[in-house]
C-alpha positions in Angstrom: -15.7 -6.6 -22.8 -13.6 -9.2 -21.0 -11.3 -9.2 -18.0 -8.3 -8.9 -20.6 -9.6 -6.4 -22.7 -10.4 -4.2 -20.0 -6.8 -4.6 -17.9 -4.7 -3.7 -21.5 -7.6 -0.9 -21.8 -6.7 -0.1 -18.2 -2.7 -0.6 -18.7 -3.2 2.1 -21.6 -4.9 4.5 -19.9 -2.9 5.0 -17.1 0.7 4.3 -18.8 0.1 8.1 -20.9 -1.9 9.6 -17.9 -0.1 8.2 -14.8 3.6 7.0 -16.2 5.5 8.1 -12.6 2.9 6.5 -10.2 4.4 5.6 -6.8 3.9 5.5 -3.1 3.2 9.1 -1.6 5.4 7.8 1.5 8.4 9.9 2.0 11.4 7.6 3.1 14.8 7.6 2.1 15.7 3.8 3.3 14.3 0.5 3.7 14.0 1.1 7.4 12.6 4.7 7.4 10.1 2.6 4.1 9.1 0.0 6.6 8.4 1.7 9.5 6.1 4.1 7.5 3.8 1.3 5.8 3.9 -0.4 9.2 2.1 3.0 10.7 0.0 3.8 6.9 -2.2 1.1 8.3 -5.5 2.7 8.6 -4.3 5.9 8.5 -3.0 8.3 6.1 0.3 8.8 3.9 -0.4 12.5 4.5 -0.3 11.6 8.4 2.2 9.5 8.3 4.1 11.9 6.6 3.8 14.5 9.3 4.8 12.4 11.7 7.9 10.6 10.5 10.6 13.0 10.0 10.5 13.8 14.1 10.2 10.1 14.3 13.3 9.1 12.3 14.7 12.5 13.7 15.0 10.9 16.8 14.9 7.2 15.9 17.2 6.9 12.8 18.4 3.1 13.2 17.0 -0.2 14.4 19.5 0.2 16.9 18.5 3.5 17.6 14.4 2.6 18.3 15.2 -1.0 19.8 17.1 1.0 22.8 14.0 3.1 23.7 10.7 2.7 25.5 7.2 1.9 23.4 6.1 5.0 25.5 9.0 7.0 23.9 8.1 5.4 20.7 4.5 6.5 21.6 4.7 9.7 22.2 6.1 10.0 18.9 3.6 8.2 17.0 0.5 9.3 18.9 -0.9 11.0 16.1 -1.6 8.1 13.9 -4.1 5.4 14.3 -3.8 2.9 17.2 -0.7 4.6 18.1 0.2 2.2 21.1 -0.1 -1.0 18.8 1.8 0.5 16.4 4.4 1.6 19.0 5.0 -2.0 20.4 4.8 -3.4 16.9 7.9 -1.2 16.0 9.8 -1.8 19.2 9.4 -5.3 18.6 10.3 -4.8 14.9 13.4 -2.9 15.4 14.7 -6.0 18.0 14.2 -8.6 15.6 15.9 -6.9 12.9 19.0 -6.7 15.3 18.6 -10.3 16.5 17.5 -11.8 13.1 18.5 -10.0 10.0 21.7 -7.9 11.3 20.0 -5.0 11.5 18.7 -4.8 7.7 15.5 -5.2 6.1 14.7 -8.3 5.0 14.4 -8.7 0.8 12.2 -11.5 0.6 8.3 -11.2 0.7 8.3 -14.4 3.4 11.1 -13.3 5.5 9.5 -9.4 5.9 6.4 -11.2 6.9 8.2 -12.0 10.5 8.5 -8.8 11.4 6.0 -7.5 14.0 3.6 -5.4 12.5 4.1 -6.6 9.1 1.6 -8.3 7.5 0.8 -9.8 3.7 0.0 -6.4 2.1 2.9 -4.3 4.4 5.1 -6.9 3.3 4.2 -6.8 -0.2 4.4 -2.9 -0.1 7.7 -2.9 0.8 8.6 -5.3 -1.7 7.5 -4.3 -4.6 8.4 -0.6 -3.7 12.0 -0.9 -2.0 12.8 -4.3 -3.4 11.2 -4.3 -7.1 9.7 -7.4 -6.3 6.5 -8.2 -8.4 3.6 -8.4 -6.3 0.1 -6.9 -5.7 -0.4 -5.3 -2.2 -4.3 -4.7 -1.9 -5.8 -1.9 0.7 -9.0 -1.0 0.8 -8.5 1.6 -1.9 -7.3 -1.5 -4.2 -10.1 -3.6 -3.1 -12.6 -1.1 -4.3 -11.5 0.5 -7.3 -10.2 -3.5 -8.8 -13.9 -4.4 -7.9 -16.0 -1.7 -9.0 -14.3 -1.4 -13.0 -14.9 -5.2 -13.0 -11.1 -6.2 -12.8 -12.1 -8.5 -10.0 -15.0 -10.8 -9.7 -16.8 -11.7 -6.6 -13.7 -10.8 -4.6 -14.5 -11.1 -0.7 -11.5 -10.2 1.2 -8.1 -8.5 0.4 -6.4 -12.0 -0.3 -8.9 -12.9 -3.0 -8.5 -9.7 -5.1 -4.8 -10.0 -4.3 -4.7 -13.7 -6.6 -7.2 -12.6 -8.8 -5.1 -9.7 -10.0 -2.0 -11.2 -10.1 -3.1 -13.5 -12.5 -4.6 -10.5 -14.7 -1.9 -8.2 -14.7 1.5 -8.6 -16.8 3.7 -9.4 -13.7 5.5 -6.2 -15.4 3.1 -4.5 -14.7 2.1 -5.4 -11.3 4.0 -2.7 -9.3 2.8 0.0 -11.1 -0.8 -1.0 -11.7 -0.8 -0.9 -7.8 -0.1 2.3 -7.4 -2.2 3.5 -10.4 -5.2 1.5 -8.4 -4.3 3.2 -5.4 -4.2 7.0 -6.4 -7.3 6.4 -8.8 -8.7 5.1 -5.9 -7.6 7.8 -3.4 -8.5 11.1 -5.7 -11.2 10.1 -8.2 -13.0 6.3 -7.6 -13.4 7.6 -3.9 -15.3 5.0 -0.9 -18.1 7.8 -0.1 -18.5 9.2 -3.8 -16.8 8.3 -6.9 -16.2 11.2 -9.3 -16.7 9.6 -12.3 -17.2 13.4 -13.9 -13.4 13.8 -13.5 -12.4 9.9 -14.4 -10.8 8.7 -17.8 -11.6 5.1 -17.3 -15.5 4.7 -17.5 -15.3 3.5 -20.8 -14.4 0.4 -19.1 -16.0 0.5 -15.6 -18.9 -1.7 -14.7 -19.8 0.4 -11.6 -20.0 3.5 -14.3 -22.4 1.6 -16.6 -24.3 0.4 -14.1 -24.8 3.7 -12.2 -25.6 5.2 -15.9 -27.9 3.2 -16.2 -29.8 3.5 -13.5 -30.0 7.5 -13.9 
């Protein structure tokens, strides 16, 4: 089976099982969108969930959150993963959107990537959620699941799976295949064991035949 074969396999599979996929990050704005994938970054949407709606609560606005301390920001954060990065990250963000972008969210992939705390994949995220912008974001859940079916080759870093699946995907495609990768990735193709009793895919999964056959 080839890299083609398998993605329209893939595309198939998850189009009748999965036709509603998207990001498990309650937000209700580009802002509030933002600000969550900023602080998703090694951490959980189910965190980041339980934190944001005291978070945007308090700190609605850009010009809301640019007015108040990073130990304010903090102290609401604190729960999530490197919480005082995060908080200067989003102090610095909510300044620049002021100063730069009159207090809205960017809608280009090159402009996001100014903002503090926003990198490729955030960026890319936001994009292709908010903004309907074709693109590819790849976390570590992407990373693995893309590699072990065989949809990437030889892959080494987020970037490299990133352009190899752009190319393999239909770019109309691309959005939703991210979040199909995501959630297979998050509930069935799981880092510590995948669960390929419960998975609909193994058909077309080199990590599946290989595992197969060495039981």
């Amino acid at each position: 089976m080839n890299k083609k074969e398998r993605v329209n396999l893939f595309i198939n599979y998850f189009s009748k099982n999965l036709p509603e996929a998207k990001t498990e990050l309650d937000y209700t704005n580009a802002f509030e969108l933002t600000v969550a994938v900023v602080l998703s970054a090694q951490c959980t949407d189910k965190r980041i969930n339980i934190i944001t709606p005291k978070l945007f609560e308090h700190l609605p606005t850009p010009e809301v959150m640019a007015e108040v301390s990073v130990d304010f920001i903090f102290d609401l954060i604190k729960s999530c993963s490197y919480p005082r990065n995060k908080a200067k990250h989003l102090s610095g963000l909510a300044k620049m959107l002021i100063a730069d972008f009159n207090s809205e969210i960017p809608a280009s992939l090159e402009e996001l990537q100014k903002l503090p705390g926003v990198g490729r994949k955030t960026a890319n995220v936001v994009g292709s959620v908010y903004f309907d912008i074709p693109a590819m974001p790849v976390d570590t859940h992407v990373f693995r699941v893309a590699n072990r079916i065989g949809l990437t080759t030889n892959a080494k870093n987020p970037l490299q799976s990133e352009l190899q699946l752009l190319k393999l995907f239909p770019t109309e495609k691309l959005n939703i295949a991210h979040h199909w990768l995501i959630l297979h990735g998050r509930y069935v193709c799981k880092a510590r064991r995948a669960e390929c009793e419960k998975c609909g895919i193994t058909s077309i999964c080199k990590y599946y035949k290989k595992e197969k056959l060495k039981k």
